[in-house]
C-alpha positions in Angstrom: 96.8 92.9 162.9 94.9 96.2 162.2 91.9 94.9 164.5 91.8 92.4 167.2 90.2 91.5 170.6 89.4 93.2 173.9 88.5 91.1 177.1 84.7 91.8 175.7 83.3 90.6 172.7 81.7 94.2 172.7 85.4 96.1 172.9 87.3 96.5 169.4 91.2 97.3 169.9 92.5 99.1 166.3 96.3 99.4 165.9 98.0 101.8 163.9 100.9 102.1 162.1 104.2 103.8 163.9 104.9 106.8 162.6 108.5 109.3 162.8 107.9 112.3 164.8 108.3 114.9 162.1 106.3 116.8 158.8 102.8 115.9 159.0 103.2 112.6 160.9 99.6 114.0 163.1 97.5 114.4 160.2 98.5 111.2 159.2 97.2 109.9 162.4 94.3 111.6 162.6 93.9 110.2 158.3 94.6 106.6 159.5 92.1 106.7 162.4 89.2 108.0 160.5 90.0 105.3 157.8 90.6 102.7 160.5 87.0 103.5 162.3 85.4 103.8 158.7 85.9 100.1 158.2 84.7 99.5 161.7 82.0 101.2 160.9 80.7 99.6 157.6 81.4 95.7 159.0 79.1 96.7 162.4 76.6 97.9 159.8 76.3 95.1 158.2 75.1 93.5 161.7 72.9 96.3 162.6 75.1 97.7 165.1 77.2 100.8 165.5 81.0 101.6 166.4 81.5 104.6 169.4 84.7 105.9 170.9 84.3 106.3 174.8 86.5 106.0 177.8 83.2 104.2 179.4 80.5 103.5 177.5 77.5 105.1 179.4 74.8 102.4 178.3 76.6 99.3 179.9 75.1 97.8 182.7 76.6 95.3 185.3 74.4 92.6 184.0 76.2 92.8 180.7 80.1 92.2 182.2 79.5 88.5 182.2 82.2 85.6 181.4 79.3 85.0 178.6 80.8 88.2 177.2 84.1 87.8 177.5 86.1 86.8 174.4 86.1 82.9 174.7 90.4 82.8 174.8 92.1 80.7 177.3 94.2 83.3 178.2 91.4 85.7 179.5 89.8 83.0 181.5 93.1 81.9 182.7 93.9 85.7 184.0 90.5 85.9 185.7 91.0 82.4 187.8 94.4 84.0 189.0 93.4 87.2 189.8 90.5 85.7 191.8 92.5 83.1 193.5 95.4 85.8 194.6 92.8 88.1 195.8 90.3 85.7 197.4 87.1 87.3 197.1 85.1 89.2 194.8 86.4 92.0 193.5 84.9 95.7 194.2 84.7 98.7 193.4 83.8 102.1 194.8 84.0 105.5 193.6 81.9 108.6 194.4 81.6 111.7 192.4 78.3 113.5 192.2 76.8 110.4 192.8 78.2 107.3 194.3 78.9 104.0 193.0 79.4 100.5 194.9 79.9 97.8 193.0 80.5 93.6 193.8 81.7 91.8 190.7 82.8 88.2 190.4 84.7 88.8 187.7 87.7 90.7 186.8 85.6 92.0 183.2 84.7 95.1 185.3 87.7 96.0 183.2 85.7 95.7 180.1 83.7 98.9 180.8 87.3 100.8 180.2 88.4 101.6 176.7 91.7 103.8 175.9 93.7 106.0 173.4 97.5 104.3 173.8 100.2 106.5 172.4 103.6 105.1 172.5 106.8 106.8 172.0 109.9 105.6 171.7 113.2 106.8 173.4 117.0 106.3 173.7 118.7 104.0 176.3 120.4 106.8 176.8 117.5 109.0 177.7 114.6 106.5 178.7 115.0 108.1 182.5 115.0 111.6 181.9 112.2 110.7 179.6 110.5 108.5 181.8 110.3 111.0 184.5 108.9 113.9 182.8 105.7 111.3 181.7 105.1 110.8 184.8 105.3 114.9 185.7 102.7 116.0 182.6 100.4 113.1 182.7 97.9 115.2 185.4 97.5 117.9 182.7 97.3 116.0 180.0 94.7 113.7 182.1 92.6 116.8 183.0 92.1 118.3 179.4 91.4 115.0 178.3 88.8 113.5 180.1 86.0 111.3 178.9 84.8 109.3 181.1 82.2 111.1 183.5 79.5 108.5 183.3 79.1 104.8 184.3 75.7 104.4 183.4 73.6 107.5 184.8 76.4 107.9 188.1 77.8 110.9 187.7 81.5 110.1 189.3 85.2 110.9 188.5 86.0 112.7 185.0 88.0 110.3 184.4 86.4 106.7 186.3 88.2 104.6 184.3 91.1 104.9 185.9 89.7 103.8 189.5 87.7 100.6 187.4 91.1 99.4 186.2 92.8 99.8 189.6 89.8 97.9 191.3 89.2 95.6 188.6 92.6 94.0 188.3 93.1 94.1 192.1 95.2 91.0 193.7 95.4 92.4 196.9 93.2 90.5 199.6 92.2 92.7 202.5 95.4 91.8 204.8 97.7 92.9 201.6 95.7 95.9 201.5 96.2 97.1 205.0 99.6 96.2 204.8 99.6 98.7 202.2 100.9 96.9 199.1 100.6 98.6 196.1 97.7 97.3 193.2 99.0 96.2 190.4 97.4 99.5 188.6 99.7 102.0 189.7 101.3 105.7 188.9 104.6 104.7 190.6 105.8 105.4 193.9 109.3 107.8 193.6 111.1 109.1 190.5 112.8 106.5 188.3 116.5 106.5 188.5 116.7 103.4 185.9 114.3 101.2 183.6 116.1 98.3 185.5 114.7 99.6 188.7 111.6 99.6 187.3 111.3 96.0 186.0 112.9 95.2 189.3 110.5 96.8 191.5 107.7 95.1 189.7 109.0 91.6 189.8 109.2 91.9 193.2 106.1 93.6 194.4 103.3 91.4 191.8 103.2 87.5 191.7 103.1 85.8 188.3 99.5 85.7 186.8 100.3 84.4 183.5 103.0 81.6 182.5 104.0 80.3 179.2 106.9 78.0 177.8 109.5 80.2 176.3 112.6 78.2 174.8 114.8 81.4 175.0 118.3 82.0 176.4 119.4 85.3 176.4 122.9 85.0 177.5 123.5 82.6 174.5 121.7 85.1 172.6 123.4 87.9 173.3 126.7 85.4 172.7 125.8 84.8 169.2 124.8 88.4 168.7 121.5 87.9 168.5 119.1 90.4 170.5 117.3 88.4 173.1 113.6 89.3 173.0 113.1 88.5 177.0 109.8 87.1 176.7 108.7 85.9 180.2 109.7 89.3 181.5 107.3 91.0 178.8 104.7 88.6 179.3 104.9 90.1 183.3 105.6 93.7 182.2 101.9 93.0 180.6 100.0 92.5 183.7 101.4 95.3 185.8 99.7 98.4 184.8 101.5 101.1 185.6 99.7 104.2 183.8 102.9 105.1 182.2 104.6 101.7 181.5 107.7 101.0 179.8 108.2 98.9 177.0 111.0 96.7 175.0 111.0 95.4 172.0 113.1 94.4 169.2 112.7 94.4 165.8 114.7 92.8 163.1 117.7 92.4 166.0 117.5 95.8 167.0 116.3 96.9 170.4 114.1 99.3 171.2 112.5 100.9 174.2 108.9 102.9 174.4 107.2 104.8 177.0 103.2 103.7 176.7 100.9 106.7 177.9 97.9 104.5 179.4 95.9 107.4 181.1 94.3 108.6 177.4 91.1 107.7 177.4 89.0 106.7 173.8 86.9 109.9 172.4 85.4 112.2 172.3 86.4 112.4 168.5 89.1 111.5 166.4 90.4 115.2 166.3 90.3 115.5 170.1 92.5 112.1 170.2 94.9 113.6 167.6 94.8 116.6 169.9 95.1 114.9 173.3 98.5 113.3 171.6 99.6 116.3 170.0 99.6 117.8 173.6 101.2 114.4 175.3 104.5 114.6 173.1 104.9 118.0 172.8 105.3 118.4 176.1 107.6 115.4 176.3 109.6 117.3 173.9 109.4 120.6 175.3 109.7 119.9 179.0 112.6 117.7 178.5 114.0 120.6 176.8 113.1 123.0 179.8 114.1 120.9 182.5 117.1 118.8 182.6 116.1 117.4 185.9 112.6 117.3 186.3 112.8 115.5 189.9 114.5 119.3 191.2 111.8 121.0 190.8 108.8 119.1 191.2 108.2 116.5 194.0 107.0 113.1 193.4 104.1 113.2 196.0 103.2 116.3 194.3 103.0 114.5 190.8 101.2 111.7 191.9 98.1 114.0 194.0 98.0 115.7 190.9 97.4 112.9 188.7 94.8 111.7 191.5 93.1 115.3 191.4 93.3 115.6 187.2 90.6 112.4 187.0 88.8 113.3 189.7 87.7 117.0 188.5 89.2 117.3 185.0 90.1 121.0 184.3 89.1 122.1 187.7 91.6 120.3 189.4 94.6 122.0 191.7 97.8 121.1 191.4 101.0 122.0 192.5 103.3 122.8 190.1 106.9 124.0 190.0 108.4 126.4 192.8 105.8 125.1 195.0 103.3 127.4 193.4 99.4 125.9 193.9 97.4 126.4 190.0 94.3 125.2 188.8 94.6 122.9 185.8 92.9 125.2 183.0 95.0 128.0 184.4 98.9 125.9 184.2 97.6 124.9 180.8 96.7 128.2 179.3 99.8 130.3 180.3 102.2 127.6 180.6 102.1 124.3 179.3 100.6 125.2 175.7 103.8 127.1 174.9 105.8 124.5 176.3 104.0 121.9 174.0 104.0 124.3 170.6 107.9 124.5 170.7 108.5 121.0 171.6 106.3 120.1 168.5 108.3 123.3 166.0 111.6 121.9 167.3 110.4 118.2 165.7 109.5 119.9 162.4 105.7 119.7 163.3 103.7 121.3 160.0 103.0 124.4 161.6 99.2 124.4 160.7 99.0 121.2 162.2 100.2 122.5 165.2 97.6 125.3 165.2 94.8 122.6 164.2 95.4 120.6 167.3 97.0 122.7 169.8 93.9 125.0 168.9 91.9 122.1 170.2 93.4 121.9 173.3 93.0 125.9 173.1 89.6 125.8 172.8 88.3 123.1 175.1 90.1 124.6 178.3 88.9 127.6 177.9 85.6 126.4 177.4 86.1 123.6 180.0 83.9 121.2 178.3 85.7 118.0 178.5 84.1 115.5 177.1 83.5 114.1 180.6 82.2 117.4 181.4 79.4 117.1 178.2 78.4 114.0 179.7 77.7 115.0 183.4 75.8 118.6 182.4 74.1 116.3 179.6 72.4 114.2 181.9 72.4 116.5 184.8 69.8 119.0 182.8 67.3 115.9 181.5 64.5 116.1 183.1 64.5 114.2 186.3 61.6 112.0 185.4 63.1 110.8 182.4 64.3 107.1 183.2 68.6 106.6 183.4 68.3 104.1 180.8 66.6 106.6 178.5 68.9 109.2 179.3 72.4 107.4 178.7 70.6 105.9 175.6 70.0 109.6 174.3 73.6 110.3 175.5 75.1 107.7 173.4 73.2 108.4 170.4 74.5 112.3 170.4 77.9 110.9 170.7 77.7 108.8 167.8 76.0 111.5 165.7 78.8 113.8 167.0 81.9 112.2 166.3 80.9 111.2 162.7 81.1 114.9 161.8 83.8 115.1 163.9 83.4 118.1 165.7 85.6 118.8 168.9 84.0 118.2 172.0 84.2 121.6 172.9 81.6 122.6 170.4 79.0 120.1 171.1 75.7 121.0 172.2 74.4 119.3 175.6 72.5 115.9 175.0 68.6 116.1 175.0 66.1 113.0 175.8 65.5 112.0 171.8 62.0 110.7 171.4 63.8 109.2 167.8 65.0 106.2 169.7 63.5 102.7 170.1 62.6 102.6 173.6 61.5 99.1 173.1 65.1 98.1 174.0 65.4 99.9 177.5 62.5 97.7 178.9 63.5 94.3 177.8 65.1 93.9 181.1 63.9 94.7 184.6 67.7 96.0 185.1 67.2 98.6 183.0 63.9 101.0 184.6 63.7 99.6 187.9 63.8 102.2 190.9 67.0 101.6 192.4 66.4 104.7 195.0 64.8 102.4 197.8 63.8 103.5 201.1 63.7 100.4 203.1 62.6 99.2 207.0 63.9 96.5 209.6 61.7 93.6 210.9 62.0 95.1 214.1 61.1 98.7 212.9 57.3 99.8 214.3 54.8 99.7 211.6 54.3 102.9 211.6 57.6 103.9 210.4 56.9 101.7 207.4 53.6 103.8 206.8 55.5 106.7 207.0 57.6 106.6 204.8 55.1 105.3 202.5 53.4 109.0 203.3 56.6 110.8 203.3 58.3 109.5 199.6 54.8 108.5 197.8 55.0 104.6 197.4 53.1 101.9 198.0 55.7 98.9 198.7 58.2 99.2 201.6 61.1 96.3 201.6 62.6 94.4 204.5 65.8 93.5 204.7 67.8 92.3 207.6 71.7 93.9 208.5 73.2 91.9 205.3 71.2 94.0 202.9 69.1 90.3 202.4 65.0 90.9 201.5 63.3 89.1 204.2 59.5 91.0 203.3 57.6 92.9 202.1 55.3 95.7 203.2 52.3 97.1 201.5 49.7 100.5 201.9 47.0 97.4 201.5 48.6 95.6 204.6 48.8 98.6 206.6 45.2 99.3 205.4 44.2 95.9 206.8 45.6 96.8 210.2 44.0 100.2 210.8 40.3 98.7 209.7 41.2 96.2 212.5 41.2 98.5 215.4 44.8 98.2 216.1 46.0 101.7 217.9 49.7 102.4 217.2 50.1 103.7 220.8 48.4 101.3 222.9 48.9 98.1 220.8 51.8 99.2 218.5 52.7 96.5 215.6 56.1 95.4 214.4 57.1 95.7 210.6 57.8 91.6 211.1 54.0 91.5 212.7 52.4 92.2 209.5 55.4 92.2 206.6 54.9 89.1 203.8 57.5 86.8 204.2 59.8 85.3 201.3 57.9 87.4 198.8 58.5 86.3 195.4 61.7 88.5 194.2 63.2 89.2 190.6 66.4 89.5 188.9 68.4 92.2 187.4 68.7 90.6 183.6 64.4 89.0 184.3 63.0 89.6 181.4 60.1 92.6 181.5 57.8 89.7 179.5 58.4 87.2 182.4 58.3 89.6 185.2 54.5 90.5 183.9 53.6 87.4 183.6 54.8 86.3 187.2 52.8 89.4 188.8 50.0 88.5 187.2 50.1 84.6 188.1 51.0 85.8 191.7 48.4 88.9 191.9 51.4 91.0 192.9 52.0 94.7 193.0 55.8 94.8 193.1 58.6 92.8 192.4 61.6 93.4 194.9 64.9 92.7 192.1 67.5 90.9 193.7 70.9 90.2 192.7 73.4 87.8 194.4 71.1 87.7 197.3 71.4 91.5 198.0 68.3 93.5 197.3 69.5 95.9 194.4 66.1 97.3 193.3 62.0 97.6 192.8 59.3 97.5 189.9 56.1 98.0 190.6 52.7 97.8 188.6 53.2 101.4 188.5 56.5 101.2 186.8 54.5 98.9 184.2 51.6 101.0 183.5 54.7 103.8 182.5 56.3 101.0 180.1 53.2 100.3 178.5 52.0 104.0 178.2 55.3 105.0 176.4 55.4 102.0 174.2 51.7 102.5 173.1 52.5 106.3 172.6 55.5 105.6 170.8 53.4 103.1 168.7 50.4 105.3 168.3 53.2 107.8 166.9 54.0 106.2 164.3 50.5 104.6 163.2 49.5 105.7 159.8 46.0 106.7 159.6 44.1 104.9 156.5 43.5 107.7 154.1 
């Protein structure tokens, strides 16, 4: 089908029609996707809602990658019980770029926050390893120029995050696999291929079965009756390993077929920088293969794989180490080298030669710019102004992007993201997840007291949490509390007090997805000042009746705005 499901109900998988390598095949593409996202575009219309290419999308919150939102198929619910019952625990995730990220999810859905440009080309029997082995040898500079996926939320991490969410998000291993050092199910690969078979072999033997299904097929008596056996159960497990370039089998009206899948593409920025990013990936399929008849003499594997880890960490600034053991940035292998490479790969396939220009020009362009679209992301949100809240900012960042690629202009050309004051801010309150101060600066129930005031002197706040070793709120401290024990007399020297002496106990906590409605009302009912936000028993964040007065203060300005004066 031309549209079907993701894992979320808010991801939207489009497939396009195969296409011969030849003429004007990448115009097509690039006519076929616009037309594709056009009538995604008018159906989410017609529901109020709108239709954005991203790697990540930066407005998505943990509180939304819920089994709620997952698409309601067995199959998806029967992939999550397995992947939690072979790891045996929670699955998490960690990555640290400008910022750091550390995530707990009970679910495997932290996959639904990735979404991907899959290009899939087929090759001989013949030549699948030759093939095979040069994927594996571009795929860091083709990662690097096309990055997209700088943001999770406002954390500023790897160019390219998605590729450590999928890892971590699909992870089997339980800790004692881990330190054993088996390999996730996500994976680049571990040598140079030296045969698909090895391949499928490897994989069988390193991941358990996840999925099952009854398949009435023979393929011995197949192949007896000369019919091409279409080796189901083994596709069904090709499917849930992930390797970032994976192959694929397939037949089609008896005839066999093998593909190569490029999975490291990410969604975005625009349609003509996906053309582009693809244009570059087979080119230099074509072109390499051409320069190199063994790929595996002149590059080493651990080389290829750093690279590949270095290409979605940085993007274009990346180092790599390339052939003859020389040490290159990204920007600079792509410029003098791998462009070339690419353009007579795609001439030699009978390319339209101003297609070639069009999209290799792309690529052109945006490394000698190095504006990635990860890139326009982190500088975006890096120059808002700091008091600007995150949700406001990767609200403001996902609006430009939408405007953006419906002219489709190339990344590269894109001015940096400003805070809009044209968008609803009603929705980035509705939920105390969404503006609470996640920043906390916390004390022990052992800590003097006058640490806690402190600090309340030192960073401007009025409401200090306590939380024992586990990261668990046990109290609360406020200026008013401390107030209470200075007009008593109490001298922190001779008769110094405890954080525990004076903290209130249990204090009446919040959740991420609380409703900003409820959370006033319960502050009111409770004459509170705060509410600690708490999320599987770990405290996670703050609003205070500070944070309220800001919500209501934008809201009325935003409202007085837009009031018509009676004339």
């Amino acid at each position: 089908p031309r549209f079907t499901f993701e894992i979320a109900k808010f991801n939207l998988e489009a497939n396009l029609t195969p296409c011969e390598l030849k003429n004007n095949c990448l115009r097509k593409l690039e006519t076929e996707i616009n037309e594709t996202i056009h009538i995604a575009r008018t159906a989410a219309g017609n529901h109020g809602v709108q239709i954005l290419l991203a790697g990540i999308l930066p407005t998505l919150r943990q509180l939304d990658l819920t089994l709620e939102n997952m698409v309601p198929i067995d199959r998806y619910f029967e992939l999550n019980d397995t992947l939690k019952s072979l790891r045996g625990s929670d699955f998490r995730l960690n990555i640290r770029g400008i910022d750091e990220l550390s995530v707990t999810h009970d679910s495997f859905m932290l996959e639904a926050l990735n979404t991907s440009f899959q290009v899939h080309m087929q090759v001989s029997s013949e030549d699948f390893v030759h093939k095979y082995n040069i994927a594996q040898a571009i795929t860091a500079p083709v990662m690097a120029v096309a990055v997209n996926s700088g943001l999770i939320h406002h954390n500023r991490l790897w160019h390219e995050s998605r590729i450590a969410v999928f890892q971590n998000s699909v992870d089997t291993r339980s800790d004692t696999l881990q330190q054993r050092g088996m390999l996730p199910r996500v994976y680049f690969g571990k040598e140079w291929v030296k045969s698909i078979c090895d391949i499928f072999k490897e994989d069988i033997s390193r991941f358990p079965v996840v999925l099952t299904a009854d398949f009435d097929e023979d393929p011995v008596g197949m192949l007896e009756q000369g019919i091409i056996p279409k080796l189901k159960a083994l596709m069904l497990h090709n499917g849930t390993v992930y390797r970032w370039n994976r192959p694929c089998y397939g037949v089609v009206d008896n005839v066999p077929h093998l593909r190569i899948e490029n999975r490291v593409l990410p969604a975005g920025p625009s349609v003509i920088d996906e053309v582009a990013n693809t244009a570059f990936f087979v080119g230099l399929m074509v072109g390499m293969s051409n320069k190199y008849d063994d790929i595996t003499q002149v590059l080493r594997f651990s080389d290829v794989a750093n690279n590949f880890l270095n290409s979605t960490r940085v993007g274009l600034e990346a180092k790599f180490y390339w052939t003859e053991h020389r040490s290159v940035t990204a920007s600079e292998l792509i410029l003098d080298e791998l462009l070339p490479i690419a353009r007579d790969g795609l001439i030699q396939e009978g390319i339209d030669l101003n297609d070639i220009d069009r999209y290799l020009g792309v690529i052109e362009e945006r490394t000698k710019s190095m504006q990635t679209g990860a890139k326009w992301a982190i500088k975006s949100i890096t120059e808002m102004d700091k008091n600007i809240l995150p949700d406001e900012k990767v609200r403001s960042i996902t609006a430009e992007m939408i405007t953006n690629q419906k002219s489709d202009e190339p990344v590269h050309n894109w001015s940096l993201a400003q805070a809009s004051r044209n968008l609803d801010w009603r929705a980035t309150f509705q939920r105390l997840g969404q503006f609470m101060t996640e920043e906390l600066f916390t004390v022990r129930p052992d800590d003097l007291l006058d640490l806690a005031a402190s600090i309340m002197d030192w960073k401007h706040v009025r409401h200090v949490p306590v939380e024992d070793d586990e990261g668990k709120i046990v109290g609360l401290i406020s200026h008013r509390a401390i107030l209470r024990e200075v007009a008593r007399g109490r001298s922190s020297i001779n008769d110094p007090a405890a954080v525990k002496d004076v903290m209130r106990q249990n204090p009446v906590t919040a959740a991420p997805e609380t409703l900003t409605v409820d959370a006033i009302r319960t502050m009111r009912k409770n004459k509170l000042g705060c509410l600690p936000v708490v999320d599987k028993g770990k405290l996670v964040g703050i609003v205070t009746d500070h944070d309220l007065i800001n919500v209501a203060g934008k809201l009325l300005e935003e409202y007085l705005d837009n009031f018509q004066q009676p004339t």
